[in-house]
C-alpha angles and dihedrals in degrees: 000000000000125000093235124055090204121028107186119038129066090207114128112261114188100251082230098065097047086054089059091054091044089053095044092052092050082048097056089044092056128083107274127208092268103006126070115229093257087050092056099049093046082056094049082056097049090049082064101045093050087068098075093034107137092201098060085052084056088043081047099051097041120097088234129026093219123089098018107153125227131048138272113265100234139170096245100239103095135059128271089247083047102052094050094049094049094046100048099045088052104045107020106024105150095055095058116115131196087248091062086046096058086046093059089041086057095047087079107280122120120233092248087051094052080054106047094051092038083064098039082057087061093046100053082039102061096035097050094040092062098042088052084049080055094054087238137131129276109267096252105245116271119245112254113254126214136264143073134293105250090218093210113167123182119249094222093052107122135147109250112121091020143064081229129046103276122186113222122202106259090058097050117113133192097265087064087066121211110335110144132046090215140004079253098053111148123255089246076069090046101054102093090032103117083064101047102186089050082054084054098046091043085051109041092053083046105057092039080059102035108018136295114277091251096057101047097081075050098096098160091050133077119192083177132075090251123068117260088252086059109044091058095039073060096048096043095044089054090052090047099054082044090045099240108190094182 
């Protein structure tokens, strides 16, 4: 894991943000539920190397994602379920269906797996996208560590609001470990919860970039260098640029 969470750039980061990226990458290098160290970071190369496919610009520009002739460019080192995973939720996210979802399940990846990557996607995303924002240079890959997945999986995970097993709060269990900030927490908490430590490592690098969990019901309160109005005209007018529909 490198020393500096941003080489590049003199402009001032909040140490405690750094820390959060420097947490999140030692995180990706280490063994996942599903996914063995080497496997995450081969999927944190091929994030990156969905953002230059070709093919997903042609997948972009088309009327209809489906039947677009031609292949990803990858790396090579992931699955084709992986790989297409990996290359439409990066780069055409709002145009993906429950029916494209079961077809990438059936390619051969379990439905932990499709989490767990789904949540190590967020996590390269967001990192990337704000060191870019810094000018700065992309954070150099860790080096996998070793160990097993632990290939935990809740035993009140089902599909039921979802395309994907989610686990709602009242069928979590302490085994889970701490997943929700409250029993009402919202289903944008809920997303990565079939795989609870990828919902604590999606959560712990978000709220060092948005707020902590505790301060966001506080609405006459800023814990940021920016007022409270400004850090959600912020936050709208970037969904609505992504097309956010939560």
């Amino acid at each position: 894991m490198p020393q500096k969470a941003f080489s590049g750039t003199d402009l001032p980061v909040r140490e405690d943000l750094a820390e959060a990226h420097r947490r999140a990458w030692a995180a990706i290098a280490a063994p996942g539920t599903w996914l063995s160290a080497a496997r995450r970071v081969a999927v944190a190369a091929e994030i990156r190397r969905a953002r230059d496919c070709a093919h997903c610009a042609r997948i972009r520009a088309a009327l209809s994602p489906e039947g677009v002739p031609g292949a990803h460019d990858t790396l090579g080192a992931v699955s084709p379920a992986e790989v297409e995973l990996i290359h439409r939720v990066v780069n055409d996210p709002g145009r993906l269906s429950e029916k494209w979802s079961q077809a990438v399940l059936a390619a051969g990846l379990a439905e932990g797996e499709y989490v767990e990557i789904v949540g190590l996607i967020a996590l390269v995303m967001m990192m990337d996208t704000f060191t870019r924002a810094l000018g700065a240079a992309d954070t150099p890959l860790p080096a996998p560590q070793p160990g097993e997945p632990s290939r935990y999986r809740p035993t009140g995970a089902r599909r039921k609001a979802a395309w994907l097993p989610i686990t709602e709060p009242e069928d979590a269990t302490a085994a889970d470990g701490p997943m929700y900030p409250s029993p009402k927490a919202g289903y944008i908490y809920r997303a990565l919860s079939m795989v609870p430590q990828s919902l604590r490592d999606y959560w712990a690098l978000a709220s060092a970039h948005y707020l902590p969990g505790p301060a966001i019901y506080r609405f006459d309160q800023s814990v940021r260098a920016i007022a409270r109005p400004q850090v959600e005209l912020i936050a709208a007018r970037v969904s609505a640029l992504h097309q956010c529909a939560y």
